[in-house]
C-alpha positions as CSV (number, residue, x, y, z in Angstrom):
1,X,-37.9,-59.3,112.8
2,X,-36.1,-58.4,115.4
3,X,-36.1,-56.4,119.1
4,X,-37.1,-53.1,120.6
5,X,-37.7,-52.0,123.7
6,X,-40.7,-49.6,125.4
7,X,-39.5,-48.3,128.6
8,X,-42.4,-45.8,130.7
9,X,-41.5,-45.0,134.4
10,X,-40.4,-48.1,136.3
11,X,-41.4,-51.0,133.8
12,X,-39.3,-52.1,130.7
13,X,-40.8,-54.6,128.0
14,X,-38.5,-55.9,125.4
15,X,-40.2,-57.2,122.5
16,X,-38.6,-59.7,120.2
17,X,-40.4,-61.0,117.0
18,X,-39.2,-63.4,114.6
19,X,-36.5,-66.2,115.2
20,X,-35.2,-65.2,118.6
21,X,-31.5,-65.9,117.7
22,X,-27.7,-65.5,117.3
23,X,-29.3,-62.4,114.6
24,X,-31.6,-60.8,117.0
25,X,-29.0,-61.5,120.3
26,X,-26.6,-59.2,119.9
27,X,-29.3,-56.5,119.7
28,X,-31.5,-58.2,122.9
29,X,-28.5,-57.9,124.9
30,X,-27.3,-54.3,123.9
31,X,-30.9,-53.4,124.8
32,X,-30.5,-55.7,127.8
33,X,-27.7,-53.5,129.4
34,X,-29.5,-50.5,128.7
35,X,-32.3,-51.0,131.1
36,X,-32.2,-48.4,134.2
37,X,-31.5,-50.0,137.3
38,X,-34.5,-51.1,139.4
39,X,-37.0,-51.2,136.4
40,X,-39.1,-54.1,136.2
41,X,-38.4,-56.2,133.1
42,X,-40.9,-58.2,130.9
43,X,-40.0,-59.9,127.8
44,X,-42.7,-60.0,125.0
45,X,-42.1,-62.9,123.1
46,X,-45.5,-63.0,121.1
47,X,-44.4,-62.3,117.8
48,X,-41.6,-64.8,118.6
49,X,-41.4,-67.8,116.5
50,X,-39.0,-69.3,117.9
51,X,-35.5,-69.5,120.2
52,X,-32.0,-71.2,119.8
53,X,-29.2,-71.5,122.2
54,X,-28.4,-67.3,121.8
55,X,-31.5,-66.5,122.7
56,X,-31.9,-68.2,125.9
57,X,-28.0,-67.2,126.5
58,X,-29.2,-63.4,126.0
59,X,-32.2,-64.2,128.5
60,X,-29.8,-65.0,131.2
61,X,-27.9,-61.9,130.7
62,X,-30.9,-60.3,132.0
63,X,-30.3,-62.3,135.4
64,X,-27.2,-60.4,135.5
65,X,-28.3,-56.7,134.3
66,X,-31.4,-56.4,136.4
67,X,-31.7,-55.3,139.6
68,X,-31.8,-57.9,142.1
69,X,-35.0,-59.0,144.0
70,X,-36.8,-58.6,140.5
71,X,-38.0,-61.4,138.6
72,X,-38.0,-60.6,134.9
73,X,-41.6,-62.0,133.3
74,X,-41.5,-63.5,129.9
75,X,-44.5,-63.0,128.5
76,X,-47.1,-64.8,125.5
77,X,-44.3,-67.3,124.6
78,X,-45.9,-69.7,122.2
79,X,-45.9,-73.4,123.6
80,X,-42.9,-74.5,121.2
81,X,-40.2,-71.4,123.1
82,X,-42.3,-72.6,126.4
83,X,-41.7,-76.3,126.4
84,X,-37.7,-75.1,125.2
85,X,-37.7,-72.9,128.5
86,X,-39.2,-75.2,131.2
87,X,-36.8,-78.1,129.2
88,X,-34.0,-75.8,130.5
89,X,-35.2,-75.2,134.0
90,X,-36.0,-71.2,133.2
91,X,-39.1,-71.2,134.9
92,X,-36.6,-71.1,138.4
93,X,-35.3,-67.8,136.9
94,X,-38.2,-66.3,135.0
95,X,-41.6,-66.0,135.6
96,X,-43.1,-67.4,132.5
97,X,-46.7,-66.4,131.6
């Protein structure tokens, strides 16, 4: 459970698996701010069970970390964090696949 990050030439994916929350936040967002400027950013949410009110907070921190005139992907959320995301209006910020 947890987050870690894969990051090969321009394209970093963050992958975050078990209950994306205030536990796992601190760590998505360290990780968030780490990211070279310009990279493209995906988040992996596959092995994500679910997300609270720190993980979508440490999702928007990406809005403010990545280079702008990137969209960040989020990537194989299950249809639970989905529904929680387009509830909250990410899909203007994100593109969710």
């Amino acid at each position: 459970m947890g987050v870690v990050c894969d990051t090969q030439a321009h394209e970093s994916i963050i992958r975050v698996s078990g209950f994306f929350d205030c536990n796992v936040a601190h760590d998505f967002q360290r990780i968030a701010r780490e990211i070279p400027a310009g990279n493209l950013v995906c988040v992996d949410l596959k092995e994500a069970r679910m997300i609270d009110s720190a993980g979508l907070g440490s999702l928007l921190l990406l809005c403010d970390v990545v280079y702008e005139g990137y969209r960040i992907r989020i990537l194989n959320a299950n249809d639970d964090i989905k529904r929680v995301m387009f509830l909250a209006r990410y899909e203007t910020l994100f593109d969710i696949l």
